[in-house]
C-alpha positions as CSV (number, residue, x, y, z in Angstrom):
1,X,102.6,140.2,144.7
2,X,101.9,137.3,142.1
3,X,103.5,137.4,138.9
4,X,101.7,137.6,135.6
5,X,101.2,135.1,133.7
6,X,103.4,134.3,130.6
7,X,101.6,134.9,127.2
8,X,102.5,132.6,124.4
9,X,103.4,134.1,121.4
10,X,102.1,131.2,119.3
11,X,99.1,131.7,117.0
12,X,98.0,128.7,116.8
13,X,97.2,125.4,118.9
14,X,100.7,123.4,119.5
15,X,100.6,120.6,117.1
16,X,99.4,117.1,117.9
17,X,102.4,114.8,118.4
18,X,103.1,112.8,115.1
19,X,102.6,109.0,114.8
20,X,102.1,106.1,112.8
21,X,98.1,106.1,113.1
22,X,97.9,109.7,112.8
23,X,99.7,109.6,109.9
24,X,97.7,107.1,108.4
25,X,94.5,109.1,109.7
26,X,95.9,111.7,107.6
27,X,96.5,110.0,104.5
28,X,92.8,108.4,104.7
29,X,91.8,111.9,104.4
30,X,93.2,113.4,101.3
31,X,92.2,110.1,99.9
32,X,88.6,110.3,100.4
33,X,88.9,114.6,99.7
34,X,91.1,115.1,97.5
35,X,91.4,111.2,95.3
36,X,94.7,109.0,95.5
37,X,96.3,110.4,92.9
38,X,97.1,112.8,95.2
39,X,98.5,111.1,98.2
40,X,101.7,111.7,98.4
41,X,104.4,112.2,101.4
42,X,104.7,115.8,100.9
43,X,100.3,116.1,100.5
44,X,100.2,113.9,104.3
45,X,102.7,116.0,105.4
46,X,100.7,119.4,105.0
47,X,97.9,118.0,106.2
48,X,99.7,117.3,109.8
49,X,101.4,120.8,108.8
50,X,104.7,119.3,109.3
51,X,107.6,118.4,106.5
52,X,107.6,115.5,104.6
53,X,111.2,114.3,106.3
54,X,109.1,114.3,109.8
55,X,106.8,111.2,108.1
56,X,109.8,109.1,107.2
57,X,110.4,108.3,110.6
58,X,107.2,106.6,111.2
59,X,106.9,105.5,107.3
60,X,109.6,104.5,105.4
61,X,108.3,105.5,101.8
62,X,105.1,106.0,99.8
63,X,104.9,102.7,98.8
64,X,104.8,101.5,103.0
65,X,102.1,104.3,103.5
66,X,99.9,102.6,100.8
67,X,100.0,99.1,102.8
68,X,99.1,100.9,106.0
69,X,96.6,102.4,104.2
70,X,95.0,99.3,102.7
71,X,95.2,98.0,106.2
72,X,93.2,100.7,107.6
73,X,90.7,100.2,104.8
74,X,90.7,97.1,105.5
75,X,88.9,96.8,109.0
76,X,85.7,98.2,107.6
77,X,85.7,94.7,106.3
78,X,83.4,91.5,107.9
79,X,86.5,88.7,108.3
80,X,84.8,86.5,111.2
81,X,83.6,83.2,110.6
82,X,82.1,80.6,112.9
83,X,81.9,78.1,111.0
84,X,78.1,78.1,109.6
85,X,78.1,79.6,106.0
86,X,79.6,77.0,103.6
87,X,83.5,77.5,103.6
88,X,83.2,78.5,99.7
89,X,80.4,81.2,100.1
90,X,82.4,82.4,103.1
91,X,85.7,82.5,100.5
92,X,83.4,84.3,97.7
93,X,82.0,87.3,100.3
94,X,84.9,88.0,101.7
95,X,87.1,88.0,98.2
96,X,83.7,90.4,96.9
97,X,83.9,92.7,99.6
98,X,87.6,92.7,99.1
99,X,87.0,93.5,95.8
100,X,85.0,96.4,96.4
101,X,86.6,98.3,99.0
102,X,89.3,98.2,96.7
103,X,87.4,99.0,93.3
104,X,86.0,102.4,95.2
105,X,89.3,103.8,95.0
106,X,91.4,103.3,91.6
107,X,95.0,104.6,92.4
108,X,94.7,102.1,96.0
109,X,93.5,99.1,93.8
110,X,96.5,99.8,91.4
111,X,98.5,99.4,94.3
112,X,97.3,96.4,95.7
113,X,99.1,94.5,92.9
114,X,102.2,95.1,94.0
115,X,101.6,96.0,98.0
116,X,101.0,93.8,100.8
117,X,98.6,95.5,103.6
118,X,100.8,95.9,106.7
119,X,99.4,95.5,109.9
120,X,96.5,93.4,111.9
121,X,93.7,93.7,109.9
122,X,95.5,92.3,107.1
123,X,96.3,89.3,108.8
124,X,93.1,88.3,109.8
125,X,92.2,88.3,106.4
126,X,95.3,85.7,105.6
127,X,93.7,84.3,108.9
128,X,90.3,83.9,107.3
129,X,91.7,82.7,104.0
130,X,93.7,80.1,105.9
131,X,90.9,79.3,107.6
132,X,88.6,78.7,105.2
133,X,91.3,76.9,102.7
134,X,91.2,74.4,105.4
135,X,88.2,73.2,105.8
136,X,88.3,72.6,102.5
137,X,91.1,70.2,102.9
138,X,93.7,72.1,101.0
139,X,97.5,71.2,103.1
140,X,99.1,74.1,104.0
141,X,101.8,74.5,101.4
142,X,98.6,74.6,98.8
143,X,96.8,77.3,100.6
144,X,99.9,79.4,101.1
145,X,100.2,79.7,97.5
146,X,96.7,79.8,96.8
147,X,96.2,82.8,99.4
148,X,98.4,84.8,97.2
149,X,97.0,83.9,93.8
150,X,93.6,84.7,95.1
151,X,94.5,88.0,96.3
152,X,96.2,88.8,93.1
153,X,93.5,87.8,91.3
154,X,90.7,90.2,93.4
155,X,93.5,93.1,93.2
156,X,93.2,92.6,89.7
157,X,90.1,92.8,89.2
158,X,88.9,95.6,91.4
159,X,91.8,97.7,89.2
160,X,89.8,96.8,86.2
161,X,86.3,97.8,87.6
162,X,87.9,100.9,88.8
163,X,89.4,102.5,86.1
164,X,85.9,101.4,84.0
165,X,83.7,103.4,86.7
166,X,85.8,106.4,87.0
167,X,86.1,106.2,82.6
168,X,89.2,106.1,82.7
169,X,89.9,102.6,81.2
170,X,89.5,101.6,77.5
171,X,85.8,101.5,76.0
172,X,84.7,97.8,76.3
173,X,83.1,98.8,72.7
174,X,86.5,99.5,71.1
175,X,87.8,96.0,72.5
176,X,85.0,94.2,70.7
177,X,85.6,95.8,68.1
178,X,89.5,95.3,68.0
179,X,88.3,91.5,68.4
180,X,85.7,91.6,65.4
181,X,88.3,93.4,63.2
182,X,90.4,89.9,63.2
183,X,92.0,89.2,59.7
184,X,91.3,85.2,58.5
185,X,94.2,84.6,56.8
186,X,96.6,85.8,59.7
187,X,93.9,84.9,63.1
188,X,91.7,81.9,61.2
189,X,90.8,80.9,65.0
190,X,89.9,84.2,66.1
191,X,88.0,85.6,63.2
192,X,85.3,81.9,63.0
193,X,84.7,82.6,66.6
194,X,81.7,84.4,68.2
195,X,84.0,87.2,69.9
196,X,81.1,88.7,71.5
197,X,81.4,86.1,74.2
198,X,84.8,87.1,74.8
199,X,83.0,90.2,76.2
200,X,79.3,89.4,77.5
201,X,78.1,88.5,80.6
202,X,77.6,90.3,83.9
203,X,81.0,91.2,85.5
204,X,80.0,90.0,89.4
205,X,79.1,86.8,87.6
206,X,82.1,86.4,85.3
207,X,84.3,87.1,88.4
208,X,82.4,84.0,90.9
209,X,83.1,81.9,88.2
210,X,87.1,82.6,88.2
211,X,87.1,82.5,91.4
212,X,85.5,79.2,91.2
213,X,88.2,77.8,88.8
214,X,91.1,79.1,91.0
215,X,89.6,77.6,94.2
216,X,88.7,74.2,91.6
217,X,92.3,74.2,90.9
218,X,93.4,74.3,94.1
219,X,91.9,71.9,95.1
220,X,92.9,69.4,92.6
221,X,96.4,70.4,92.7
222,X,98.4,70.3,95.5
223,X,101.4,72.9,95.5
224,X,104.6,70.9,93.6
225,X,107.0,68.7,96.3
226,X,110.1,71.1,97.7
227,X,108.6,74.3,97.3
């Protein structure tokens, strides 16, 4: 006589085993449902309806989920090269797509300032940057230095385009303004200047040309001897 079979008491489907990619899966959905200022540990963690102390295993803190994060973002990104495209227009794409991946999302761009990516896709864009910083002639201890001040400077920028398309950043009206309010006697400098072009021009345009000047400057300055 065959037994019967055993009947799980279980509502529901057993969990899927926890990881470090499923985690980040997770975490790359309540950013794009519910916004990043809402991904948190505890927020991942009831999306993989497990506690927050399970993630810490996997993930040391908030702060290392964002750079797995922007490392996942990160491979929707083109970071080949082979060699054809001028070595500067290949610099300015990728620093623009950069840029815009991370001005999509304002609470990630914030982040970047402070948060290295972790993990592969990351370094090939070091590996890009590297690349292309060489054929420019820049020696290595230059474009070490130079990778960073790029990246800080893209970071920066895609926080500032961020917080202007989601309005919540300062009206560029009230800065011009502010500037056009300048008292003679105390900012003589200031208030004889036209301090509408401390404001005007297209800001893709304004943002090739710093890049240009930081890319200028690298390459007329190498980085200072025992650094």
């Amino acid at each position: 006589m065959s037994s019967r079979e055993p009947v799980s008491r279980r509502t529901r489907p057993a969990k899927a085993p926890l990881s470090r990619a499923a985690i980040v899966d997770a975490a790359l959905r309540v950013l794009e449902r519910d916004g990043g200022s809402k991904l948190t540990m505890r927020r991942v963690a009831a999306e993989l309806d497990t506690g927050p102390a399970s993630l810490y295993v996997y993930v040391r803190n908030t702060t290392g989920l964002h750079a797995l994060l922007i490392d996942r973002l990160l491979a929707s990104l083109d970071l080949a090269w082979d060699g054809a495209e001028p070595w500067r227009e290949r610099l300015h794409r990728v620093l623009a797509d950069y840029r815009g991946l991370l001005a999509e999302r304002p609470e990630i761009a914030r982040g970047a300032l402070s948060v290295w990516p972790d993990g592969p896709n990351y370094l090939d864009l070091v590996e890009l940057l590297l690349r292309l910083l060489a054929a420019a002639g820049v020696d290595q201890r230059a474009a070490a230095w130079a990778v960073d001040l790029l990246l800080q400077h893209v970071s920066a920028a895609a926080a500032e385009w961020a917080e202007r398309a989601a309005d919540a950043g300062q009206d560029l009206d009230d800065l011009s303004a502010t500037l056009a309010s300048a008292d003679p006697r105390r900012h003589p400098v200031l208030a004889s200047f036209d301090t509408a072009l401390l404001t005007a021009g297209d800001p893709e345009i304004r943002d090739r040309w710093a890049v240009d000047v930081l890319i200028d400057g690298v390459l007329a300055r190498s980085a200072p001897a025992g650094a």
